[in-house]
C-alpha positions as CSV (number, residue, x, y, z in Angstrom):
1,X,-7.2,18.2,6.0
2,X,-10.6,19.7,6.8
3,X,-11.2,17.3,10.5
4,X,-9.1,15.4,13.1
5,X,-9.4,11.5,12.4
6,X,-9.6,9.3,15.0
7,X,-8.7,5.8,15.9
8,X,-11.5,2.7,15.7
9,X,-12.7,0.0,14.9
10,X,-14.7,-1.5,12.3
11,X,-17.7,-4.1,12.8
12,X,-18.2,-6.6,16.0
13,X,-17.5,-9.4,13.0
14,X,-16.7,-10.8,10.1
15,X,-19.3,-11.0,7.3
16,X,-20.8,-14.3,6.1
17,X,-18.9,-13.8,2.7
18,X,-15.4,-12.6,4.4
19,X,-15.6,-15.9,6.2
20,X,-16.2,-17.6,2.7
21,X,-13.5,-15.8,1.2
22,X,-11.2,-16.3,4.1
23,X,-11.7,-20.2,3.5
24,X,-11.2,-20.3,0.0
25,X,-7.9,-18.1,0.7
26,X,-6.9,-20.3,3.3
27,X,-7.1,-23.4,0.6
28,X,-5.7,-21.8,-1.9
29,X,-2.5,-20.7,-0.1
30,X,-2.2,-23.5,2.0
31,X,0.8,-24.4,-0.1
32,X,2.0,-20.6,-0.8
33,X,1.9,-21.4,-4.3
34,X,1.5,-17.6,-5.6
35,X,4.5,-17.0,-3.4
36,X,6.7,-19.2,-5.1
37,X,6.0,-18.0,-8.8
38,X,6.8,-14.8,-7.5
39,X,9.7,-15.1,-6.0
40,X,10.8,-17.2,-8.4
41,X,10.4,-14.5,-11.0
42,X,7.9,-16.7,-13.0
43,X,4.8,-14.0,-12.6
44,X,7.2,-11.9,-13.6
45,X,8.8,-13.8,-16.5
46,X,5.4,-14.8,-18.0
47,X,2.2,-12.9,-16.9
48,X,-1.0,-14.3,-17.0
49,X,-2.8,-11.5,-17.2
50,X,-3.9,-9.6,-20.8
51,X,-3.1,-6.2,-21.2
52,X,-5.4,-3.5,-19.7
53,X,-7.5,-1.8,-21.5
54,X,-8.7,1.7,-20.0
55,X,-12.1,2.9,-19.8
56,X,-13.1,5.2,-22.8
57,X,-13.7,8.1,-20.1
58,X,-10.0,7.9,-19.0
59,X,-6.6,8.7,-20.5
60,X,-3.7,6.3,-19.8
61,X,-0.2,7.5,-20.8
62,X,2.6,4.7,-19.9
63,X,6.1,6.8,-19.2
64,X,9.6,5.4,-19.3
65,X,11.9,6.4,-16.9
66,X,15.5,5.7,-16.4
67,X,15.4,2.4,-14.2
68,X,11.3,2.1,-14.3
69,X,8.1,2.7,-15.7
70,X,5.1,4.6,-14.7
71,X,1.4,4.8,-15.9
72,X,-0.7,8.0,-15.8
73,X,-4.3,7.9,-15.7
74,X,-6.6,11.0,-16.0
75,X,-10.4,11.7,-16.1
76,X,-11.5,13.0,-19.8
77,X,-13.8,15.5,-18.8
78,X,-14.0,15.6,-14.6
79,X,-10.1,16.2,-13.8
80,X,-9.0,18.0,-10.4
81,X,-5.6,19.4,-10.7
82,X,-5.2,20.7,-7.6
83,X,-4.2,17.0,-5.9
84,X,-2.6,14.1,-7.2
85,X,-2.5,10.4,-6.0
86,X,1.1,8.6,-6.2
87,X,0.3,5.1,-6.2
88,X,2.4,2.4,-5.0
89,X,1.7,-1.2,-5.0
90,X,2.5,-3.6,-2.8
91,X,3.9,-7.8,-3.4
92,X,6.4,-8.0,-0.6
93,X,8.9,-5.6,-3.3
94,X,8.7,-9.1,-5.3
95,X,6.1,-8.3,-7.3
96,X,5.7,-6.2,-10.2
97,X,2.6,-3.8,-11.3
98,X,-0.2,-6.1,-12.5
99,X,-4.4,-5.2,-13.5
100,X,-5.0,-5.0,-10.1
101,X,-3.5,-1.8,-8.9
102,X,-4.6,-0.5,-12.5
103,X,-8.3,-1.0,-11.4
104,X,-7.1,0.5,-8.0
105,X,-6.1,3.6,-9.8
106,X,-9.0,3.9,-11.4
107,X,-11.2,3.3,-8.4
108,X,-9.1,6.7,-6.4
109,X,-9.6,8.7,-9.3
110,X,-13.3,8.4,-9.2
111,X,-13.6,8.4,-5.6
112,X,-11.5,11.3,-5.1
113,X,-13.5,13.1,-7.7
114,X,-11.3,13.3,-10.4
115,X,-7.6,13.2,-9.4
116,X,-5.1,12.2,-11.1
117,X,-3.8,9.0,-10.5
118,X,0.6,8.0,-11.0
119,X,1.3,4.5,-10.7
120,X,4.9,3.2,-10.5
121,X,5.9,-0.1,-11.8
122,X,9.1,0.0,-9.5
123,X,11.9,-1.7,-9.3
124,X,12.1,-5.2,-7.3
125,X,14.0,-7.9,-5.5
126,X,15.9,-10.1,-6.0
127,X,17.4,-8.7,-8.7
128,X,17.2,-4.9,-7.2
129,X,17.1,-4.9,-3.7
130,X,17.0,-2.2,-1.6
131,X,17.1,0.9,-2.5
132,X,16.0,0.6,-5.3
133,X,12.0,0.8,-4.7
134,X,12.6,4.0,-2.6
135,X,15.0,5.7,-5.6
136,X,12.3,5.2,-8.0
137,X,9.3,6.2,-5.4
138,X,11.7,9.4,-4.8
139,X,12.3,10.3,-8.8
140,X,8.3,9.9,-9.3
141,X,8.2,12.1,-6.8
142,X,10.4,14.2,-8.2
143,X,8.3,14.0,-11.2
144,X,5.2,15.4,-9.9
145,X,6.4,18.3,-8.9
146,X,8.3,18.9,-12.5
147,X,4.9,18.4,-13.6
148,X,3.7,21.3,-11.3
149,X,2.4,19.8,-7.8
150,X,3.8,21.3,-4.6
151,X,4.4,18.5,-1.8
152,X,1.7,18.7,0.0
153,X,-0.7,18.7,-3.4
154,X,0.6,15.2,-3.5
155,X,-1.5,11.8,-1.7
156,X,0.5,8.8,-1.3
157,X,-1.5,5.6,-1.8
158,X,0.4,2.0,-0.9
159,X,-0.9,-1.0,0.2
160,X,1.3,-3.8,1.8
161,X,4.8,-3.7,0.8
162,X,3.5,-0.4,-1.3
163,X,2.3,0.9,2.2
164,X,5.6,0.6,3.6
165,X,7.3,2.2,1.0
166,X,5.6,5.1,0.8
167,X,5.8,5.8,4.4
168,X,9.5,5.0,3.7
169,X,9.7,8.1,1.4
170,X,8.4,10.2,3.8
171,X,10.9,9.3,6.0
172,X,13.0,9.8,3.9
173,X,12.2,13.2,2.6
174,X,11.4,14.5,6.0
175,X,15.6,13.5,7.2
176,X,16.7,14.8,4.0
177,X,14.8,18.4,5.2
178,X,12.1,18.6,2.3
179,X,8.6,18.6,2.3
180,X,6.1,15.7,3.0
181,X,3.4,14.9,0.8
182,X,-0.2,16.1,2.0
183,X,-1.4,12.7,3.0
184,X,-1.5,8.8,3.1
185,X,-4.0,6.0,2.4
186,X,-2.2,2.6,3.5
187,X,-3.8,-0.7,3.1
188,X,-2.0,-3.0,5.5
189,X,1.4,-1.2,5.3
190,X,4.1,-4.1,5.5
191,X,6.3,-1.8,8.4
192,X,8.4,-4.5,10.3
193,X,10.9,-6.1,8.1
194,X,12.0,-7.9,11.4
195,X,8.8,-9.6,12.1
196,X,9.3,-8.6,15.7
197,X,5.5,-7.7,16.4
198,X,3.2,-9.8,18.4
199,X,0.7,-10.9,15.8
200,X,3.3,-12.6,13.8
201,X,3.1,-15.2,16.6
202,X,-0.4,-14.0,17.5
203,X,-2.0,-14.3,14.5
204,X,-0.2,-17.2,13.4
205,X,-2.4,-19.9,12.6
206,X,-5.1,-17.4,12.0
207,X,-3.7,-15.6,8.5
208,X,-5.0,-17.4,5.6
209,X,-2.1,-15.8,3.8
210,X,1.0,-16.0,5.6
211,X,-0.1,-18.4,8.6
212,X,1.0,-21.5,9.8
213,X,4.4,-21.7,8.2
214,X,7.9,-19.3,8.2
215,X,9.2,-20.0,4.6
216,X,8.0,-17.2,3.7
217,X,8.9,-13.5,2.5
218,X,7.9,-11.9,5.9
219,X,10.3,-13.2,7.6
220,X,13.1,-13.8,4.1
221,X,12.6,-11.1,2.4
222,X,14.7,-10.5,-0.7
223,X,14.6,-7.0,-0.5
224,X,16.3,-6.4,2.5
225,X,20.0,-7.3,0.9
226,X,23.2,-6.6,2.9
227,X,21.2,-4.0,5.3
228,X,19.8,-3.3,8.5
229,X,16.5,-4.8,8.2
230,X,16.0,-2.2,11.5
231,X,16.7,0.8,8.7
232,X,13.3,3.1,9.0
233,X,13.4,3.4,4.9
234,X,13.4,-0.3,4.9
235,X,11.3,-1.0,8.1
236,X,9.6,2.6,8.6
237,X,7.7,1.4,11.9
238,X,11.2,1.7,13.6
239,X,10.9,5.7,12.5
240,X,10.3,9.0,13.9
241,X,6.4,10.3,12.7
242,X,7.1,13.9,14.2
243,X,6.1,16.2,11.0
244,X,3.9,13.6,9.8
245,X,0.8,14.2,7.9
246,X,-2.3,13.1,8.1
247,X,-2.8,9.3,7.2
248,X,-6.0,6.7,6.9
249,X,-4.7,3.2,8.1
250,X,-7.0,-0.1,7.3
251,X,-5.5,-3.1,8.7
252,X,-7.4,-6.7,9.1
253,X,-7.8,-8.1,12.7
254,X,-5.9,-11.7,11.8
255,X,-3.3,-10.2,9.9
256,X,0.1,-11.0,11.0
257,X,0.9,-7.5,9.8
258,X,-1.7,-6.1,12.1
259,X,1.0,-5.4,14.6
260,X,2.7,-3.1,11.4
261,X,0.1,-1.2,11.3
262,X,-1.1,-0.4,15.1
263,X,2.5,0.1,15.8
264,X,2.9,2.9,13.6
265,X,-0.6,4.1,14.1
266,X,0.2,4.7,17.7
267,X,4.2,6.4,17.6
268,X,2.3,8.7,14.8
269,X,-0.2,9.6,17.6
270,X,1.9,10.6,20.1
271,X,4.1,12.2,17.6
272,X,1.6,14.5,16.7
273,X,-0.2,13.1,13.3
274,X,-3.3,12.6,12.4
275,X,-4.4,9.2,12.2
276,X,-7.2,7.3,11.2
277,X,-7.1,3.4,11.9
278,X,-9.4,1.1,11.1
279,X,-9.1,-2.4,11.6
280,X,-11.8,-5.0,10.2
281,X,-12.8,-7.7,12.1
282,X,-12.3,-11.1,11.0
283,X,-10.0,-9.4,7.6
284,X,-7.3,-10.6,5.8
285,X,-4.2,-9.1,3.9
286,X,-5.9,-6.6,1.3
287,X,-9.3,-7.7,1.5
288,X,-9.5,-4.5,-0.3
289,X,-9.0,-6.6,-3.7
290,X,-12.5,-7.9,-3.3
291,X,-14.0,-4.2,-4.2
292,X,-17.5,-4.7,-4.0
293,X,-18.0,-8.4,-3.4
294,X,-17.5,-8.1,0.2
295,X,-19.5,-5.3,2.7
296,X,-16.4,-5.2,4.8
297,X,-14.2,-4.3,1.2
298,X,-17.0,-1.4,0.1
299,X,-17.1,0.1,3.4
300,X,-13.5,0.1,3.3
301,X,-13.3,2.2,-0.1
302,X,-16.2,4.5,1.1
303,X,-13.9,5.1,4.3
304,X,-11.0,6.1,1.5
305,X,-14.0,8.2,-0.3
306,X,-14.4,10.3,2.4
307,X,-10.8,10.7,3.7
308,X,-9.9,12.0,0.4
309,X,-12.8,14.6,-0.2
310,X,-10.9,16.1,3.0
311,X,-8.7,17.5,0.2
C-alpha cells in the first residue's frame, strides 16, 4: 500500500434513484421470495440465467478442483502479473456463483488495470456446511501461489457472505502462522453469524432486504452446522485483526449488516490495520450490483479503482 486510508463517510443522502431502487427492493422482497429458491436449492437446481459469454478481449478458463470449481479470467493483451484478485462471492454461503460476480470479475480486472481475476464457485450449505467454504477458499489459495504469486501478491475480493469468508481465511492463515494476502476489498462483509449487533434491531424495519421479519438466513443460517456460530472463521468479527493488511470496507447506512462491518472496521483500527470505510447513506445490501445505474454504486467502484492502483 502506497498511503494510509482513513475512515468516512460517503454523501449527506441518498440519491433520487437509490431511493427508487430501495422501493422497488423493498416490494420485491417483501415476501423473501429469492431467499426461499435459494435455500431451497431451486436457483441452484435450475438456473435461470444463460451461460456467460466473455468479452473477446478476455480469456476465461473454467478449472476443476477436487470438491469445486473455479473460473479464471485474464486480459488478452493489458495483463499485470505482478497482483492477482481472489474473488469470493457472497449469498449467505447458500448461494452458488452466478453472471453476476462474472461481470464483477471483469469489472476488477479493468479497474485494477489488468489483474488477473480467480473466482471460486465454492462449496455451500445445506448440503456442505461449514468448513467447507473456507477449505476451498484455502486450496484456491493454495493455488495461486502454485501458479507463482507470493501472499501478499494476492487481493482478496468478497462481498456479503464472500466478505466474510475471505476475512475468515485470513484468520485463518494468520493462526495457522502463514502469510496474509496483500489486501481486501469487502462489500458488506456478512461478519456476525450471531446477529448480536445493534443494527439488526436498528436497522430493522429500514433494510429492504432482510427487514421487518426473522425467518431468515441471518439469523438461521445453514452454514453454521453443529458449530460455534462465535468461531472467528465462521463469524470473523469475533477475531483478532493484529497482522492485518490493509482493507477498503463499503457498507450501506440501513443495512442490518452495517454493525458487521463498523465492528470489524474499528478492532482492525486499533489493532493496527489499515482501514478504509465507507458507508453510503441511504444504501442497501450490495448496492454495488447496480454498477453504473446508480451515482452512489459508480462512486463506489471508482473508490475500489483507486484502492487497488495502491498496488
Amino acid at each position: 500500500m502506497k498511503r494510509r486510508v482513513k475512515l468516512k463517510k460517503k454523501r449527506k443522502e441518498a440519491s433520487i434513484r437509490g431511493l427508487i431502487l430501495r422501493e422497488v427492493i423493498a416490494h420485491f422482497y417483501s415476501e423473501h421470495l429469492l431467499e426461499k429458491r435459494i435455500r431451497g436449492g431451486e436457483a441452484r437446481k435450475k438456473p435461470l440465467e444463460p451461460r456467460w459469454k466473455c468479452p473477446a478481449f478476455l480469456e476465461w478458463e473454467e478449472i476443476s478442483m477436487e470438491n469445486f470449481k473455479m473460473e479464471y479470467l485474464s486480459h488478452k493483451k493489458g495483463r499485470r502479473t505482478d497482483y492477482v484478485i481472489l474473488q469470493l462471492h457472497g449469498g449467505g454461503y447458500v448461494g452458488t456463483l452466478d453472471n453476476s460476480y462474472r461481470i464483477f470479475a471483469g469489472l476488477y480486472n479493468e479497474l485494477s488495470d489488468g489483474m488477473d481475476v480467480l473466482t471460486l464457485d465454492y462449496r455451500v450449505a445445506p448440503e456442505d456446511p461449514f468448513p467447507a467454504a473456507l477449505e476451498d477458499a484455502l486450496a484456491a489459495f493454495d493455488w495461486l501461489l502454485k501458479r507463482g504469486f507470493l501472499p501478499h501478491q494476492i487481493i482478496l475480493a468478497g462481498d456479503s457472505a464472500g466478505g466474510g469468508l475471505a476475512l475468515g481465511l485470513c484468520m485463518y492463515l494468520k493462526d495457522d502462522k502463514r502469510d496474509l494476502p496483500g489486501g481486501l476489498v469487502l462489500m458488506s462483509p456478512w461478519t456476525d453469524l450471531t446477529a448480536s449487533g445493534p443494527s439488526y434491531d436498528d436497522n430493522f424495519v429500514h433494510d429492504p432486504l432482510f427487514g421487518n421479519t426473522k425467518d431468515s438466513l441471518l439469523y438461521d443460517s445453514d452454514y453454521i452446522g453443529e458449530n460455534d456460530p462465535k468461531n472467528p472463521y465462521i463469524s470473523p468479527m469475533f477475531g483478532d485483526y493484529a497482522g492485518f493488511p490493509p482493507m477498503l470496507i463499503q457498507v450501506g447506512s440501513i443495512e442490518m449488516l452495517l454493525s458487521d462491518s463498523l465492528t470489524v472496521a474499528e478492532k482492525a483500527k486499533e489493532a493496527g490495520a489499515e482501514v478504509h470505510l465507507s458507508i453510503f447513506e441511504g444504501m442497501f445490501h450490495l448496492f454495488q450490483k447496480a454498477l453504473k445505474m446508480l451515482p452512489e454504486s459508480r462512486e463506489a467502484w471508482g473508490e475500489i479503482k483507486h484502492f487497488l492502483s495502491c498496488f
